[in-house]
C-alpha positions in Angstrom: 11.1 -5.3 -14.4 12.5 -1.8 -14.9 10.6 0.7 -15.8 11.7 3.9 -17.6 10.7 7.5 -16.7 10.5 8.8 -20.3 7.3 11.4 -20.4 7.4 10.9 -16.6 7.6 13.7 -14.2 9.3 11.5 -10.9 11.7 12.3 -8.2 11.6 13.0 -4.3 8.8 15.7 -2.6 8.7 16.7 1.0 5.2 16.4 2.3 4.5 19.0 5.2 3.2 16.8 8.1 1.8 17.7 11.6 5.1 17.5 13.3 7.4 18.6 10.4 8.3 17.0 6.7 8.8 13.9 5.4 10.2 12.4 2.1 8.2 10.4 -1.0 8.9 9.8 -4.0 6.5 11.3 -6.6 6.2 10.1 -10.0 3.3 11.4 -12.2 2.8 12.5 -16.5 4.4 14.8 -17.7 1.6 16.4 -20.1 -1.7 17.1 -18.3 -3.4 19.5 -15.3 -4.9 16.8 -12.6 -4.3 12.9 -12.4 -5.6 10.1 -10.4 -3.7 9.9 -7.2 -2.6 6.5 -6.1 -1.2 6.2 -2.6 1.8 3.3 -3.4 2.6 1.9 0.1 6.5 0.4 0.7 7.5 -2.7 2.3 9.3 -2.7 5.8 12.9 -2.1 2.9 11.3 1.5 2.4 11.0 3.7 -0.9 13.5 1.9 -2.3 14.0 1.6 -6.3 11.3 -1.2 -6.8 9.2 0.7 -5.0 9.5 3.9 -7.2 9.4 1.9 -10.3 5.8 0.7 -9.0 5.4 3.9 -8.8 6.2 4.6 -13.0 4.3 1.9 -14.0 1.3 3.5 -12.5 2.4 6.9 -14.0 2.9 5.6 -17.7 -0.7 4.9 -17.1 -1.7 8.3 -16.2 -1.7 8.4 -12.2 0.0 10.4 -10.2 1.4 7.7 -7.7 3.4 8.6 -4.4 5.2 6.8 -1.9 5.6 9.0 1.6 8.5 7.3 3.9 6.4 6.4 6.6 9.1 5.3 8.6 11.3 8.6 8.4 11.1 9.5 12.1 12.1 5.9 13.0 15.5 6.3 10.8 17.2 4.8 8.1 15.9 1.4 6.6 18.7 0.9 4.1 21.2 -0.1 6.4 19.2 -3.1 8.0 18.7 -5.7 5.6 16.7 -8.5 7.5 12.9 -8.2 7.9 13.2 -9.4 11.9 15.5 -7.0 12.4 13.9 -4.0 10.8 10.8 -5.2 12.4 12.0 -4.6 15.8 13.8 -1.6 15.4 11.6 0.2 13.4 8.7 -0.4 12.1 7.2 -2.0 15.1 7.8 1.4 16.5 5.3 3.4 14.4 2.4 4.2 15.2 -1.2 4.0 13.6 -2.1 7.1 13.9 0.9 8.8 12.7 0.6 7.0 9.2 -2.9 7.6 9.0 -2.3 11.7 9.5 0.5 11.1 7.5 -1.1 9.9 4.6 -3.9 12.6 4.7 -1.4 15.2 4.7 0.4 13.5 1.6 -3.5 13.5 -0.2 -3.6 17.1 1.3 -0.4 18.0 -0.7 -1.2 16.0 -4.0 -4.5 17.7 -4.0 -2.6 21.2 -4.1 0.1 19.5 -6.5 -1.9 18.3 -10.0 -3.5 15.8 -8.2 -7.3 15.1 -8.5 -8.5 14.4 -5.0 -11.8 13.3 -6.6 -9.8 10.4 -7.8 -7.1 8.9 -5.0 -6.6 5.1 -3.8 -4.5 3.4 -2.1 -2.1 -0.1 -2.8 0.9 -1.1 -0.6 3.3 -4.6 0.0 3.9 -6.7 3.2 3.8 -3.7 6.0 2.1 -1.7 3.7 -1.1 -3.8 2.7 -1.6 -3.5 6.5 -1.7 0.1 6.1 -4.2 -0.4 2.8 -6.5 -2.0 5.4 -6.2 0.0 8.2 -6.1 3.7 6.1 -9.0 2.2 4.2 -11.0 1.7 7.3 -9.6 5.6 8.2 -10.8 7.4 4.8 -13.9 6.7 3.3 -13.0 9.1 1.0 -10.9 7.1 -0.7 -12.3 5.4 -4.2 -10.3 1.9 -3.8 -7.6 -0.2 -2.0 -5.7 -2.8 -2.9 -3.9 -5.0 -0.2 -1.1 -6.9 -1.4 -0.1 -9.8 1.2 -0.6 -7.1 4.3 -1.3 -8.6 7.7 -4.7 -8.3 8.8 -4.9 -9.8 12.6 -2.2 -10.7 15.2 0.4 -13.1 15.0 3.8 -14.5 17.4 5.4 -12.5 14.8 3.7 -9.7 14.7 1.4 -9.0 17.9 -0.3 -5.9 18.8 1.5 -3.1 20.4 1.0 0.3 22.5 1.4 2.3 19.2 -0.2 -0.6 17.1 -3.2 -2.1 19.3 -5.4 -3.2 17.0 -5.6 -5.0 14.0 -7.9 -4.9 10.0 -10.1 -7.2 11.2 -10.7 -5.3 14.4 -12.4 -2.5 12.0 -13.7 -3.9 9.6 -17.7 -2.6 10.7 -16.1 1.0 9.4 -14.8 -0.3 6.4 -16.3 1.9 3.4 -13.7 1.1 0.6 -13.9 -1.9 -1.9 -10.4 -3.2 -1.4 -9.0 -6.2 -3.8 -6.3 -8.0 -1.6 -3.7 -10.7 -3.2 -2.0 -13.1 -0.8 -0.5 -16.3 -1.5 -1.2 -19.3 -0.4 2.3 -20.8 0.8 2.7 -17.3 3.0 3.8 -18.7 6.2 3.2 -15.2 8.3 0.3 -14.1 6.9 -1.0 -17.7 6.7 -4.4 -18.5 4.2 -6.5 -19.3 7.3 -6.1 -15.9 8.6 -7.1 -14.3 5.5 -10.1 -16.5 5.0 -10.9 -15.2 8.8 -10.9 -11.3 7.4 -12.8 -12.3 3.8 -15.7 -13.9 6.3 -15.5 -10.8 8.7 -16.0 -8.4 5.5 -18.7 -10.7 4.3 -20.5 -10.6 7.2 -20.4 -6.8 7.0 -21.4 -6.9 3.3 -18.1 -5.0 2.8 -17.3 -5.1 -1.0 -13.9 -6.9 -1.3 -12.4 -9.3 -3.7 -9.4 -11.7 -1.7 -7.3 -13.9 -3.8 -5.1 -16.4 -2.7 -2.9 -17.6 -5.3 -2.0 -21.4 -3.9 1.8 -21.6 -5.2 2.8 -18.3 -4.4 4.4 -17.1 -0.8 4.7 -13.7 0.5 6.1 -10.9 -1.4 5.2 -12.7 -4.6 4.4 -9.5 -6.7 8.8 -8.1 -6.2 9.9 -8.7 -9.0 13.6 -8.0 -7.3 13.3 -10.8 -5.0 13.6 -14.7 -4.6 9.8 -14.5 -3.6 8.8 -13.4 -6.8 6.2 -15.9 -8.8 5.7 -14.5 -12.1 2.3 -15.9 -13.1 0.5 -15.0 -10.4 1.9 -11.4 -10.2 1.1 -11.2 -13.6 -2.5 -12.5 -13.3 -3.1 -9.7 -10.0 -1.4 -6.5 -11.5 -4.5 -6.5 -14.4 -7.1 -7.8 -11.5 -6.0 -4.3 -9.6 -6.1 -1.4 -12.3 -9.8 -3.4 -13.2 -11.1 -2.7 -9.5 -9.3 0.8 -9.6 -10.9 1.8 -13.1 -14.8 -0.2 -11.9 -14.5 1.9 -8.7 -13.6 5.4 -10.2 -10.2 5.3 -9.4 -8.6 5.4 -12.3 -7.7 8.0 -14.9 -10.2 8.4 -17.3 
């Protein structure tokens, strides 16, 4: 899926953070004063191209959407292509609260640049639906969330850490978002199990959520630029998502 960025405003921003700057990539209309912002959070590759096309599809429909490189302190993700690998050297190594300021400094900015901070959510991949959950549980402010396949308790793979000690499901009492989550159901990390775990945690909290577990489909099933991809159910989440963002005041109007 490519995604053009005719009638698009798009390119890189540096967002002022506590300690500094870091990168996104911003892609927003090109006609209009104030849009929707969308908070589009990357897998452990980075703001890579698929991730700024996710970015223009969500423009073309009148959001602004950015993607902040979380990881920019840790170093460069394009030079380490396999997810163990990047996992240990990096993003293992960043911690929770750093990407929660972080991201309240990048709704700080949009707010300041044509964004409507009436109007902001939140959708990421893999690392990043971690982060919906956990940035969720952080800003109530936000309108909606939408977790694609992001971890939400420990596993051998992934277990908690000094800078990452706790987990989703650890949080879900402050939980005041409705977040959506797509996961699939042959995901061997983020196993179906553990994601029934976190739906009965957020029902027993009366925390409005919507998980789907697409049976055929393994993780990372909505990148389109990746043997992982499976077609029919990213095609039957991506309308699911702009529904919840639109029935929860997300969306442009």
């Amino acid at each position: 899926i490519h995604t053009d960025d005719k009638g698009l405003v798009v390119g890189e921003v540096d967002i002022p953070v506590a300690d500094g700057q870091i990168p996104a990539y911003r892609a927003m209309p090109e006609k209009g004063k104030k849009f929707p912002v969308v908070l589009v959070i990357h897998e452990i590759f980075g703001v890579h191209e698929w991730i700024q096309d996710v970015c223009r599809r969500f423009a073309k429909l009148g959001y602004m959407a950015i993607a902040p490189a979380l990881y920019s302190r840790q170093g460069d993700v394009h030079h380490l292509p396999d997810p163990p690998t990047l996992q240990r050297t990096i993003f293992s190594k960043i911690p929770d609260t750093q990407v929660n300021t972080d991201l309240d400094s990048t709704l700080d900015w949009a707010a300041k640049n044509h964004g409507d901070a009436k109007k902001v959510s939140i959708t990421g991949f893999c690392w990043g639906g971690r982060v919906v959950w956990m940035y969720s549980e952080h800003n109530p402010q936000l309108k909606a969330g939408a977790a694609w396949y992001g971890r939400v308790s420990s596993s051998p793979n992934s277990p908690v850490n000094p800078v990452q000690p706790t987990n989703p499901i650890d949080h879900v009492k402050d939980l005041k978002v409705p977040i959506i989550g797509f996961y699939g159901g042959k995901d061997t990390g983020i196993t179906p199990d553990q994601v029934n775990k976190m739906k009965d945690a957020l029902n027993a909290e009366h925390k409005t959520n919507d998980i789907n577990i697409y049976p055929d489909a393994g993780h990372g099933f909505f990148a389109d630029y990746r043997d992982s991809y499976n077609k029919q159910a990213a095609e039957d989440a991506w309308p699911m998502l702009l529904a919840w963002f639109k029935k929860y005041g997300a969306a442009p109007s």
